[in-house]
C-alpha positions in Angstrom: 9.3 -30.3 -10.8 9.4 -29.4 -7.3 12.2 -26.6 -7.2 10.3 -25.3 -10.5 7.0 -25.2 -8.1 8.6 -23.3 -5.9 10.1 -20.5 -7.9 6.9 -20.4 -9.4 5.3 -20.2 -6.0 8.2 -17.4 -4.4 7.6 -15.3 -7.6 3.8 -15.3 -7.5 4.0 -14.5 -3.9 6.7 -11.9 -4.7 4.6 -10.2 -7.3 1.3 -10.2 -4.9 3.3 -8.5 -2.1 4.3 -5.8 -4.4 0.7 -4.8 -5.7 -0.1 -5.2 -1.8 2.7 -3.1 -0.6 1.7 -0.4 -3.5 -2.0 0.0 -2.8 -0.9 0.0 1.1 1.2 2.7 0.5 -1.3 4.2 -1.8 -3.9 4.3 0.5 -1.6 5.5 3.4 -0.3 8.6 1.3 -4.3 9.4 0.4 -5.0 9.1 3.9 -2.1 11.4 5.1 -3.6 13.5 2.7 -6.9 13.5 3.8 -5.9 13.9 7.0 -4.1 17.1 6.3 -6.8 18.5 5.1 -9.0 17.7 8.0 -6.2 19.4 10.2 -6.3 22.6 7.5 -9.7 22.7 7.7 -9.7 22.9 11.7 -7.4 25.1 12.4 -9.5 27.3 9.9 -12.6 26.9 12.2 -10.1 27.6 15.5 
């Protein structure tokens, strides 16, 4: 009972810090994005 907890408990945490990791990196490659665009759009004003 109590090693099947824990497998149980390693894979749910396994599976929440992929989605975490994924919408991390998600939201870092929109935000180099974004930021990119910010830098375009300044050097267009400059």
């Amino acid at each position: 009972m109590q090693i099947t907890n824990a497998s149980t408990r390693f894979a749910t945490l396994g599976i929440l810090d992929f989605f975490e990791f994924t919408v991390l990196s998600g939201k870092f490659e929109l935000n180099l994005h974004g930021s990119k665009r910010v830098m375009q759009a300044l050097c267009a004003r400059v």
